[in-house]
C-alpha positions as CSV (number, residue, x, y, z in Angstrom):
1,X,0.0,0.0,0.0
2,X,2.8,2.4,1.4
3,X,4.5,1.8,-2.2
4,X,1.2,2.8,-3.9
5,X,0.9,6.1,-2.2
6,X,4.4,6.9,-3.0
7,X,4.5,6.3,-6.8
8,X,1.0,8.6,-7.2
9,X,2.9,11.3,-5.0
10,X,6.1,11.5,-7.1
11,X,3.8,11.8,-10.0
12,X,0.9,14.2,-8.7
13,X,1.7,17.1,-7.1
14,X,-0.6,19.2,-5.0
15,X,-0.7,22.2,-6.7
16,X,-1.9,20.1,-9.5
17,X,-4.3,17.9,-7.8
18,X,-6.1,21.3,-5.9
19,X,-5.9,23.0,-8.7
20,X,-8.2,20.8,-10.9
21,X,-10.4,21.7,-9.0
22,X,-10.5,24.8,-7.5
23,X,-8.9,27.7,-8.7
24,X,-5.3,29.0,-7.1
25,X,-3.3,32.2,-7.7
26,X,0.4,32.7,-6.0
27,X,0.8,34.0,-2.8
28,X,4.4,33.9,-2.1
29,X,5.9,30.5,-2.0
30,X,2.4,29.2,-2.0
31,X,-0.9,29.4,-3.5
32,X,-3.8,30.4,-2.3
33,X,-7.9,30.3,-3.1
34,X,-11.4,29.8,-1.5
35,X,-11.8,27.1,0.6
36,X,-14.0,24.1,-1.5
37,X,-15.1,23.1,2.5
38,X,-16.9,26.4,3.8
39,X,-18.4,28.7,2.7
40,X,-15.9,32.5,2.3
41,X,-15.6,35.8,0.9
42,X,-12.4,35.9,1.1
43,X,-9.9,33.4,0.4
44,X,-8.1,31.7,3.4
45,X,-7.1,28.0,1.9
46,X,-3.3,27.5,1.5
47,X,-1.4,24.8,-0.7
48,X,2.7,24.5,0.0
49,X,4.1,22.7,-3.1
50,X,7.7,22.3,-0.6
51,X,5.3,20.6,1.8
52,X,3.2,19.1,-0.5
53,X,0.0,20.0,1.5
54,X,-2.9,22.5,2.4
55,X,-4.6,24.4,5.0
56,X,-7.2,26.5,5.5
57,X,-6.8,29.2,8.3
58,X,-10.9,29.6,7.9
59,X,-12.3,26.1,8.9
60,X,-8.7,24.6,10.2
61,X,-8.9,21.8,7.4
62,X,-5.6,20.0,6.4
63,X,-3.8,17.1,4.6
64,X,-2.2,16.1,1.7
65,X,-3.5,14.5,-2.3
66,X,-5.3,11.9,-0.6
67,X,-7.2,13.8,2.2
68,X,-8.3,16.5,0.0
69,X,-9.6,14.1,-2.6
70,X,-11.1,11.8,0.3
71,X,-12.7,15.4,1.5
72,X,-13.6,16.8,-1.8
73,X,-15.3,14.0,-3.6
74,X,-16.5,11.9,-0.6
75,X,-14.9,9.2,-0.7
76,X,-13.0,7.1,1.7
77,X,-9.3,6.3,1.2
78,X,-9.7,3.4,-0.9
79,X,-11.7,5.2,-3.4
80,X,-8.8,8.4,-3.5
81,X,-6.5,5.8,-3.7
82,X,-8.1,4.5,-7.0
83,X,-9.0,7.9,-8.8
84,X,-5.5,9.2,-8.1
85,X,-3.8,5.7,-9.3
86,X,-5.9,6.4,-12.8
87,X,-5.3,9.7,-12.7
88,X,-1.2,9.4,-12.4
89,X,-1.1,6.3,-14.3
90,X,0.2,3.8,-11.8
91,X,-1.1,0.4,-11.4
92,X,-2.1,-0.4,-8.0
93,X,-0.3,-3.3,-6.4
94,X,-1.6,-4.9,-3.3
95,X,-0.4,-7.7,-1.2
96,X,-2.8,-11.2,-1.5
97,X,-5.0,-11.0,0.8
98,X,-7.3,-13.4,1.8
99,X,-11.4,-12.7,2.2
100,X,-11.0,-13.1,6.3
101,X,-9.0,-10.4,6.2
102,X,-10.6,-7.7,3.9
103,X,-12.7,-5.1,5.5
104,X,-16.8,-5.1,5.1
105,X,-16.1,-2.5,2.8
106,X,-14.3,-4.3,0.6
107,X,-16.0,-7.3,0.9
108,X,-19.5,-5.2,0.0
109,X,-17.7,-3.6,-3.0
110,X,-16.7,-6.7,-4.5
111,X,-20.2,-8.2,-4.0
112,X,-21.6,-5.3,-5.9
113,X,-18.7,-5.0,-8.7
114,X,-19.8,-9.4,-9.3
115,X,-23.4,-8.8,-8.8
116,X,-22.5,-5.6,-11.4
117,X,-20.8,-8.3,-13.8
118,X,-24.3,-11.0,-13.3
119,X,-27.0,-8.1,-14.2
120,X,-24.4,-7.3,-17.3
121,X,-24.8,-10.3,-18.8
122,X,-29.1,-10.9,-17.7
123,X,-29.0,-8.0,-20.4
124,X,-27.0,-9.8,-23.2
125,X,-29.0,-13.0,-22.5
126,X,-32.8,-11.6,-22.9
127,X,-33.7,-10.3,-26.3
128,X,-36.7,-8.6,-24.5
129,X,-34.7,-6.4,-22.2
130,X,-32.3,-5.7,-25.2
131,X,-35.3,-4.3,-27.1
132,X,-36.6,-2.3,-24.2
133,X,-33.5,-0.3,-23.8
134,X,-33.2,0.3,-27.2
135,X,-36.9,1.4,-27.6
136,X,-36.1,4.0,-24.9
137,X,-33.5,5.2,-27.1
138,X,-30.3,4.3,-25.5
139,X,-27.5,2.5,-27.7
140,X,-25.4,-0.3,-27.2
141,X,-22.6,1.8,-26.7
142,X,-24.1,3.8,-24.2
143,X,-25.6,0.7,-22.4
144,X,-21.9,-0.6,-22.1
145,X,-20.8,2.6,-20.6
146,X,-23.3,2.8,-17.6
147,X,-23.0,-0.8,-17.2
148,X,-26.9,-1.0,-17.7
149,X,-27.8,-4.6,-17.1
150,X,-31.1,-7.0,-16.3
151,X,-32.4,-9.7,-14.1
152,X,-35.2,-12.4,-15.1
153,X,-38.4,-12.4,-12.9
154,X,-36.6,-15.0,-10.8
155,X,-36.6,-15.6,-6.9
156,X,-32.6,-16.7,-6.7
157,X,-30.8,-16.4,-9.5
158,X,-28.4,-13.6,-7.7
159,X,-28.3,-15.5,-4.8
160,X,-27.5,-18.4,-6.5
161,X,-24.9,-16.8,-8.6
162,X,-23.4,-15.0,-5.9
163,X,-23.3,-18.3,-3.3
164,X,-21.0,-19.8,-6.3
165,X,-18.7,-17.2,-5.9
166,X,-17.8,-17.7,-2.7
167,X,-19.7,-14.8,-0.8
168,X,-21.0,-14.6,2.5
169,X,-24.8,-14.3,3.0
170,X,-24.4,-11.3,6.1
171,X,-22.5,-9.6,3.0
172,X,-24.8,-10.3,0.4
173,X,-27.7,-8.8,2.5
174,X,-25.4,-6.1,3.8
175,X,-24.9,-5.2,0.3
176,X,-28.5,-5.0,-0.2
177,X,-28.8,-7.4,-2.7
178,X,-31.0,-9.9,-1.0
179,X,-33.7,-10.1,1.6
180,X,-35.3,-13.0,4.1
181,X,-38.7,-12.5,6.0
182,X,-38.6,-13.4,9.7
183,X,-39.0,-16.9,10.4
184,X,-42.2,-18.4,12.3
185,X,-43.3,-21.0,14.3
186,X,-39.6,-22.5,13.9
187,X,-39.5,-22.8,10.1
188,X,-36.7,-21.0,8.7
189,X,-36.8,-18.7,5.8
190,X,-34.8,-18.4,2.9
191,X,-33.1,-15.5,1.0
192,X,-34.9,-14.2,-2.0
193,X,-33.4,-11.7,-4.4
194,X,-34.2,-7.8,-3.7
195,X,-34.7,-7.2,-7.4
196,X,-36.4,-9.3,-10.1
197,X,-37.3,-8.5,-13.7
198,X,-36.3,-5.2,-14.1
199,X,-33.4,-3.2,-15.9
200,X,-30.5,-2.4,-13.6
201,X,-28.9,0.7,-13.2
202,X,-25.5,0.7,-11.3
203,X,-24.9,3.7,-9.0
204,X,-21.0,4.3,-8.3
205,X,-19.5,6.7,-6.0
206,X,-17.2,9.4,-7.5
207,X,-14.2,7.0,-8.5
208,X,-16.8,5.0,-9.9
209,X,-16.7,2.1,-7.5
210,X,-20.7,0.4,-7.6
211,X,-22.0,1.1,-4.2
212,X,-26.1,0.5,-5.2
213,X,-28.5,-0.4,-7.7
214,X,-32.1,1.3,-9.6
215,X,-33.9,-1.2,-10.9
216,X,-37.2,-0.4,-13.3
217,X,-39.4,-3.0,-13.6
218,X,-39.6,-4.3,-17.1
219,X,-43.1,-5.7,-17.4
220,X,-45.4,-3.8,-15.5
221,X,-47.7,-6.4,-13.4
222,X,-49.6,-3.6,-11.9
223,X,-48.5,-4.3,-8.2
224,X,-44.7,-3.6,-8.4
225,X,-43.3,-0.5,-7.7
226,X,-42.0,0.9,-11.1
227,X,-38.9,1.3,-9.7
228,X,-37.0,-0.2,-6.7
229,X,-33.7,1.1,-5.2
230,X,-31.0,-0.8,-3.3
231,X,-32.0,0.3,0.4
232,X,-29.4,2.7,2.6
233,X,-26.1,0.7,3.6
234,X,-22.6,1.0,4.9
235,X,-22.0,2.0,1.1
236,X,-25.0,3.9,0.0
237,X,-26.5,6.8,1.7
238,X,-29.3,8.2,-1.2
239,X,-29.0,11.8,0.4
240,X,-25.3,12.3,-0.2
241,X,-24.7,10.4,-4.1
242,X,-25.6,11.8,-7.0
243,X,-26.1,9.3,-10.1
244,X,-23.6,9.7,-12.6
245,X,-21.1,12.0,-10.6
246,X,-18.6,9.9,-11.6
247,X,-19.3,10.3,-15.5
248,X,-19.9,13.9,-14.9
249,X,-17.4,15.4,-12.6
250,X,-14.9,16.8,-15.1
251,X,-17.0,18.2,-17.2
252,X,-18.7,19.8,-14.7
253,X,-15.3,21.5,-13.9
254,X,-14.4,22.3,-17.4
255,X,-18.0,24.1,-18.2
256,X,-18.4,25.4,-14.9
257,X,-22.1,24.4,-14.5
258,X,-24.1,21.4,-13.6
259,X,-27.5,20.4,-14.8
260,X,-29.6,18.3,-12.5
261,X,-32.2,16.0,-14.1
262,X,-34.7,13.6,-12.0
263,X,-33.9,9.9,-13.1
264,X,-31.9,7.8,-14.4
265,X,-33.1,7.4,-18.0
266,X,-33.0,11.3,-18.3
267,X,-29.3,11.0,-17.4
268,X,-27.7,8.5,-19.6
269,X,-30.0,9.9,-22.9
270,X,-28.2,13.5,-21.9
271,X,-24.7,11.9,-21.6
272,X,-25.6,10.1,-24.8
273,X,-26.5,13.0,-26.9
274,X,-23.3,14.9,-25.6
275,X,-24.9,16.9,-22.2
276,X,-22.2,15.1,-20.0
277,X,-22.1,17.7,-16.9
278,X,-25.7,16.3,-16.2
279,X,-26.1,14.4,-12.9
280,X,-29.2,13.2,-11.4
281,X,-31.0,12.8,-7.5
282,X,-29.7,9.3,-6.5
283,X,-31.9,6.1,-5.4
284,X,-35.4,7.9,-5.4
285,X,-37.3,9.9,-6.9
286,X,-36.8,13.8,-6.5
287,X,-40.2,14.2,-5.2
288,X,-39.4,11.8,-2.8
289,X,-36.0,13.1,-1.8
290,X,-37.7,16.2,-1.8
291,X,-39.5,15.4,1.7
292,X,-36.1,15.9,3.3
293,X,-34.6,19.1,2.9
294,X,-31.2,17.6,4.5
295,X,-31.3,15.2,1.5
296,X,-31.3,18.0,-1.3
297,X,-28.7,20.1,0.4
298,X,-26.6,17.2,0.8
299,X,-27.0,16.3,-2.8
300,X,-26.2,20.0,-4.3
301,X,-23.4,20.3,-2.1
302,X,-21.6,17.8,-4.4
303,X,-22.0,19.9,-7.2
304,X,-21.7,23.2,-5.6
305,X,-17.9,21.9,-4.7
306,X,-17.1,21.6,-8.3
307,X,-19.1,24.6,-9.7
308,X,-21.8,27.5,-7.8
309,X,-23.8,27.4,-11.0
310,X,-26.8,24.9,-11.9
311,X,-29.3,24.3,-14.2
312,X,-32.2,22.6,-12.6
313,X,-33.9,20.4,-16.1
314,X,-36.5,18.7,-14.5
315,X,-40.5,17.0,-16.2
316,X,-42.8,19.9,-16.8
317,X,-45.6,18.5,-15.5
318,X,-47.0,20.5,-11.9
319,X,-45.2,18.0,-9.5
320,X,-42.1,18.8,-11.8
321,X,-42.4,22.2,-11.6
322,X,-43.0,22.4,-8.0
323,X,-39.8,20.5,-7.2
324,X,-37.6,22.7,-9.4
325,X,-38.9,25.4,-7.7
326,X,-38.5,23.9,-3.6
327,X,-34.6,22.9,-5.4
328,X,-33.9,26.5,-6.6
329,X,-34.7,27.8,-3.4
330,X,-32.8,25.9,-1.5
331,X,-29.3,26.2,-4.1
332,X,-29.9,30.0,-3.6
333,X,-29.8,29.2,0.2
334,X,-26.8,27.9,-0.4
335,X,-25.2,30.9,-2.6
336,X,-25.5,28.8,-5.7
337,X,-26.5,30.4,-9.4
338,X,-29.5,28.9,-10.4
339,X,-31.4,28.8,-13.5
340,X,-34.6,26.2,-14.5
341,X,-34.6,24.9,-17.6
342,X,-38.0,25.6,-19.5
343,X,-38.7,21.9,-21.1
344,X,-41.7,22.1,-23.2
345,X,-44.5,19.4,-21.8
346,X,-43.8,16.0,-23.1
C-alpha cells in the first residue's frame, strides 16, 4: 500500500491535484484560493508545493492529495486511492489478501462489482430487455458505458450466482442485494433476491466504485413498484450520491455548471446526446428526496464543490415544476446560481 501512495505522490503534485479543481493564484511560496469546505468571501485556503499540503486558516482543514480528494469528492481512502492511481497512471499493487482479512467494505464492493458483472450479462441474454432499452432510445454503446444490465423475474438467481462465488450471505444482505422474512413457528426462511425482472442501473460513487442499484421493472404487473432502489447501507446513503457524478465530474469543472435532471433514464439519454455535466437525484425519486430538505442540500453540495452554477432540467408537469422550484430555493440558500430549464410538456 505504502508503495502505492508513494508512486502517485512523485507523480501528482498538490498544486496540480487542488488546482483541478478549484482555482489558485500565487501567494508567495504558496498558492492560495477559496476554501472548496466552507463557505468564504475571502480566500483563506493555502497549498505548500515544498510541503506538499494544504490548510485552510478559515475552517482549520488539512492534509495532503489523498485527504483533499477523500474530502472533496466523498470518498473514503480506498476510493482516493483508486481515482488518483488512474489519474497518475500507476497500477495499484496490493499484497494477497485473503477474504478473512478484507474489510466489510471491501467485501460489500466486490459483492456489488460481481453482482454488477451477473445483471451485465441478464442484459445480453434476454432479447426482451435488449429491445426495451433500445426502444427507450439508449445505444449499445451507451448501455456498455453505464454498465446497464437485467435480471429475469426469478426468486434466486443472484443468490445463487453469488453463493458460487464464494460470498457470504451477512454480505450479500449487507450489500442490499437480498432479503429473508422473519421466520415463524420455527420454520426457517430463505433468501430471496431484492430485485427481479427489471433493468438495472449501477450507482457508483465518485471513482466509480458500484456502491447501489435502480432497478425499473420491465413488465409492468400492476402491483410492483416501477422502480425499486438498493435500500441505505454502509456503502450507499441516497442523500449524499448523485447518479452519474462519476461520469460527470470533469465536465462539470471544465463548463463550470451542472444540470440536474430527475432519473436515471434522463441522465444516460443527456450523456448520450453529448450533455455530460448532467447528474441526477440518486436512489429515489426527486419528489421523494424532496420530503427531506437535509437530503437536497446534501445532494447539491456535491456539485456546488465543483461549480456554484446549476441548471435545474426537471418533467414539466405540476409535481415537476414544484420540485424545481423547492430545489432553486434551497441552491440559492446555499449561494448557488440557479437557473430552471424551461422543457416544453412531453
Amino acid at each position: 500500500m505504502s508503495s502505492n501512495v508513494e508512486k502517485i505522490k512523485e507523480r501528482l503534485s498538490i498544486e496540480d491535484v487542488v488546482g483541478s479543481y478549484i482555482k489558485l493564484d500565487n501567494a508567495g511560496k504558496n498558492l492560495k484560493g477559496k476554501c472548496p469546505f466552507h463557505n468564504e468571501k475571502t480566500p483563506s485556503f493555502f497549498v505548500s508545493p515544498d510541503r506538499g499540503g494544504y490548510y485552510c486558516f478559515g475552517c482549520g482543514e488539512k492534509g495532503d492529495i489523498f485527504s483533499f480528494v477523500e474530502k472533496f469528492e466523498g470518498l473514503d481512502f480506498m476510493g482516493a486511492l483508486k481515482l488518483l492511481a488512474e489519474r497518475a497512471g500507476v497500477e495499484l499493487e496490493f499484497n494477497n489478501v485473503n477474504d478473512g482479512q478484507k474489510t466489510e467494505k471491501e467485501r460489500l464492493l466486490a459483492v456489488m462489482e460481481e453482482a454488477t458483472k451477473f445483471f451485465e450479462n441478464g442484459l445480453k441474454s434476454s432479447q426482451q430487455a435488449i429491445d426495451y432499452v433500445k426502444s427507450r432510445g439508449i445505444t449499445e454503446e451507451t448501455a456498455k458505458k453505464f454498465r446497464i444490465g437485467y435480471v429475469p423475474a426469478d426468486w434466486r438467481l443472484l443468490y445463487t450466482y453469488l453463493k458460487g462465488k464464494k460470498f457470504a450471505d451477512a454480505d450479500i444482505e449487507k450489500a442490499g442485494l437480498i432479503k429473508k422474512p422473519d421466520d415463524e413457528g420455527g420454520v426457517k426462511k430463505e433468501y430471496y433476491d431484492r430485485f427481479r425482472g427489471r433493468i438495472m442501473f449501477p450507482i457508483s460513487d465518485s471513482s466509480g466504485r458500484v456502491i447501489a442499484f435502480s432497478g425499473r421493472i420491465l413488465v409492468d404487473d400492476g402491483k410492483s413498484a416501477k422502480y425499486l432502489n438498493s435500500p441505505d447501507t454502509i456503502l450507499f446513503n441516497k442523500s449524499t450520491v448523485l447518479y452519474g457524478i462519476d461520469k460527470a465530474k470533469q465536465d462539470i469543472r471544465i463548463k463550470n455548471y451542472s444540470i440536474l435532471v430527475e432519473g436515471q433514464m434522463d441522465l444516460v439519454l443527456s450523456h448520450q446526446a453529448g450533455i455530460k455535466n448532467t447528474v441526477a437525484v440518486s436512489g429515489t425519486a426527486l419528489a421523494d428526496t424532496l420530503i427531506s430538505k437535509e437530503n437536497v442540500v446534501n445532494n447539491l453540495g456535491i456539485v456546488k464543490r465543483l461549480s456554484n452554477n446549476i441548471i435545474l432540467a426537471f418533467d414539466s408537469d405540476p409535481a415537476g415544476r414544484k420540485a424545481a422550484m423547492r430545489s432553486a430555493r434551497i441552491a440559492l440558500s446555499l449561494g448557488m446560481d440557479v437557473k430552471i430549464a424551461d422543457l416544453p410538456e412531453g
